[in-house]
Backbone as ProteinMPNN parsed JSONL, in Angstrom:
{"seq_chain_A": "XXXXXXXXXXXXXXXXXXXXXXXXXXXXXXXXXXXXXXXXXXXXXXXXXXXXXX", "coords_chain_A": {"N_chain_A": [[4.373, -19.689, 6.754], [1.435, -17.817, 6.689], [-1.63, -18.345, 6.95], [-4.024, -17.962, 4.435], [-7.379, -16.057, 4.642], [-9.424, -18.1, 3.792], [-8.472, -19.865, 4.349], [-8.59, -20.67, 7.082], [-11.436, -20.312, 7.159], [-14.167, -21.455, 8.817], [-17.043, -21.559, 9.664], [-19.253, -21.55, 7.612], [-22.203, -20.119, 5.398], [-24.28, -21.145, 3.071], [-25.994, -19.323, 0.583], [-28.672, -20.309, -0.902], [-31.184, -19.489, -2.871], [-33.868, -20.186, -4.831], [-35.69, -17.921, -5.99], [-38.07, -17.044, -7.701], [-38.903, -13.876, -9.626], [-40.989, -13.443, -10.503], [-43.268, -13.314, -7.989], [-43.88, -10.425, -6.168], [-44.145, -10.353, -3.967], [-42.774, -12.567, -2.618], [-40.275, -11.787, -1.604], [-40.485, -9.448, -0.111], [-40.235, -8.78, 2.337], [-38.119, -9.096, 2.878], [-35.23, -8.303, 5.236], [-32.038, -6.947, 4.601], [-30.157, -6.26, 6.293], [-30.747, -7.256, 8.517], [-30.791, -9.685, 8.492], [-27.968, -10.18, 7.835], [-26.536, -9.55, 10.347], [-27.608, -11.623, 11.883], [-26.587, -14.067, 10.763], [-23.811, -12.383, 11.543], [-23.988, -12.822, 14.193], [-24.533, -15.973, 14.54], [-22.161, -16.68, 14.248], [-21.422, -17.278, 11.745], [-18.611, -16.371, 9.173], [-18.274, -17.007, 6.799], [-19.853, -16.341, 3.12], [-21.233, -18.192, 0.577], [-22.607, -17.148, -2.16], [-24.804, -17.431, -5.286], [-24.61, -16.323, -7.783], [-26.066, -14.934, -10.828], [-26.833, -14.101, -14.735], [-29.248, -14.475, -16.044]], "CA_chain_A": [[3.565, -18.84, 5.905], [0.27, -17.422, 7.082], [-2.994, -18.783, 6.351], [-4.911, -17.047, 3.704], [-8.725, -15.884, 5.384], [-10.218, -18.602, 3.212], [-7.741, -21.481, 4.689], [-8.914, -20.763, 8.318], [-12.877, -20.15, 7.449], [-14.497, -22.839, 9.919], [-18.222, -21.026, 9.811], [-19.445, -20.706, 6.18], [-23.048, -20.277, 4.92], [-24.411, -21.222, 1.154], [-27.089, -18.823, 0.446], [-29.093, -20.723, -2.066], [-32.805, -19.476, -3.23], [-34.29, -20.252, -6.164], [-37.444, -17.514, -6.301], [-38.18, -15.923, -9.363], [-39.051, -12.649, -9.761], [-42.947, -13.466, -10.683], [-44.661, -12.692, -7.216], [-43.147, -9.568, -5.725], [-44.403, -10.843, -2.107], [-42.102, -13.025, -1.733], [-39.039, -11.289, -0.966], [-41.081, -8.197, -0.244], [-40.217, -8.569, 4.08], [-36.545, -9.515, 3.36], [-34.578, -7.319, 5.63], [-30.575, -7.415, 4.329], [-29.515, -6.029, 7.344], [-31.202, -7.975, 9.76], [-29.742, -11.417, 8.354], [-26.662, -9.934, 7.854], [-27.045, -9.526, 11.769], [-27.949, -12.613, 12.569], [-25.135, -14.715, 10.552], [-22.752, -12.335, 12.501], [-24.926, -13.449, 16.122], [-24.17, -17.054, 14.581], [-21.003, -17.109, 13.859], [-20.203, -17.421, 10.295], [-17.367, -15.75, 8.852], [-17.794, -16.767, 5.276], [-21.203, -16.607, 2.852], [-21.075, -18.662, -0.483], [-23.894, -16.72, -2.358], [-24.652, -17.539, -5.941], [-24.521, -15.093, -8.7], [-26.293, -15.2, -12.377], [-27.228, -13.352, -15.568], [-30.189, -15.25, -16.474]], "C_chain_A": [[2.194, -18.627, 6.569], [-0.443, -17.869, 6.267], [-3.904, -17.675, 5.631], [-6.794, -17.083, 4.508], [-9.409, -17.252, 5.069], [-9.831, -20.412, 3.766], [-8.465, -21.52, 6.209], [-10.58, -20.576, 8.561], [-13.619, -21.267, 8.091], [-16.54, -22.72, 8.975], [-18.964, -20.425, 8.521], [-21.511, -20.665, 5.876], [-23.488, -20.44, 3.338], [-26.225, -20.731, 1.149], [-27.738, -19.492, -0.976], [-30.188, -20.67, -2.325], [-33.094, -19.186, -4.603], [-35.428, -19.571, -5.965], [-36.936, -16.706, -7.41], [-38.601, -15.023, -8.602], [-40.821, -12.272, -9.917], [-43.479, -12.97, -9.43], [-43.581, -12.064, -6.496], [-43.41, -10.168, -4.346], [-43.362, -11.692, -1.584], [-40.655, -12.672, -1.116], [-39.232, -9.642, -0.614], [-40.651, -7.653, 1.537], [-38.835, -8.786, 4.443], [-35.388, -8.232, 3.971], [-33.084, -7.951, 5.732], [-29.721, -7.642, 5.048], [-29.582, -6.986, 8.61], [-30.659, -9.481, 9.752], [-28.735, -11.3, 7.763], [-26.089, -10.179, 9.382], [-26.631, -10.842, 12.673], [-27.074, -13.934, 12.025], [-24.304, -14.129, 11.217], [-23.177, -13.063, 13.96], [-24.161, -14.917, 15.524], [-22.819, -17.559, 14.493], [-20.167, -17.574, 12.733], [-19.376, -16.308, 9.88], [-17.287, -15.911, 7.322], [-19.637, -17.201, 4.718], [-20.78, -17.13, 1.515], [-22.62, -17.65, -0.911], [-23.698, -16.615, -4.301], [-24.701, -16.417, -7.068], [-24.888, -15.534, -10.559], [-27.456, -14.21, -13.464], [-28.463, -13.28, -15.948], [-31.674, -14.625, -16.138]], "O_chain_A": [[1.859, -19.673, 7.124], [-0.206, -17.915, 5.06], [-4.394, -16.7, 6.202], [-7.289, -18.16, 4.84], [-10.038, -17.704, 6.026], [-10.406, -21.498, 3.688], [-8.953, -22.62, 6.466], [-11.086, -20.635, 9.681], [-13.424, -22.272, 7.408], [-17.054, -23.445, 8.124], [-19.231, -19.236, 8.345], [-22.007, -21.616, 6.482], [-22.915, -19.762, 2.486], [-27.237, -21.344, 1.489], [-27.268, -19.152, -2.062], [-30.736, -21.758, -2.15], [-32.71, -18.262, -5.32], [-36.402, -20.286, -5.732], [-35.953, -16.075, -7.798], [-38.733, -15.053, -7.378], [-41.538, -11.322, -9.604], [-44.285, -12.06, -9.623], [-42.562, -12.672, -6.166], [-42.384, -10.409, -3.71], [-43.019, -11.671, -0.402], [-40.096, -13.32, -0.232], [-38.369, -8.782, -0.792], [-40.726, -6.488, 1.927], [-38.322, -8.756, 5.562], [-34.842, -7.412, 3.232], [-32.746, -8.907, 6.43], [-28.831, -8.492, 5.014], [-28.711, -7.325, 9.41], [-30.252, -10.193, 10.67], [-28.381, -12.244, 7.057], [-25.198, -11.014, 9.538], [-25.847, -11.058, 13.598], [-26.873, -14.832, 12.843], [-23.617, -14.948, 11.829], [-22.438, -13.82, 14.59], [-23.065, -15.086, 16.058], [-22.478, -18.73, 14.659], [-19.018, -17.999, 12.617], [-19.612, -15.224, 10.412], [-16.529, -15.246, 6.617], [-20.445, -17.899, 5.33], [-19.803, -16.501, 1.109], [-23.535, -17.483, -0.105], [-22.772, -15.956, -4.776], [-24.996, -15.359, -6.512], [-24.184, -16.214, -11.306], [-28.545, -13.752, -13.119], [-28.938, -12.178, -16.22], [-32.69, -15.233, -16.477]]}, "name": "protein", "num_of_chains": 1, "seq": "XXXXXXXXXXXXXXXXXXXXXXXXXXXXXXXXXXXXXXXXXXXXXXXXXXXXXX"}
């Protein structure tokens, strides 16, 4: 049987930042693309990234 993508992921990252929303500055220089980029340059293959309503 073939390995599902998730059985063979070696290279994962866990994006985890807690900033609020209070001071616009701080995520005011975050370019999406550019550390999209630079996880492919590194070599991950999988991003854990959290997700909430709150």
């Amino acid at each position: 049987m073939e390995e599902k993508w998730y059985q063979k992921s070696c290279f994962r990252s866990l994006v985890d930042m807690h900033i609020s929303n209070g001071d616009e500055r701080l995520l005011a220089s975050f370019d999406a693309e550019a550390y999209a980029d630079n996880m492919a340059t590194a070599g991950f293959d999988t991003a854990y990234i959290y997700g909430s309503n709150i």
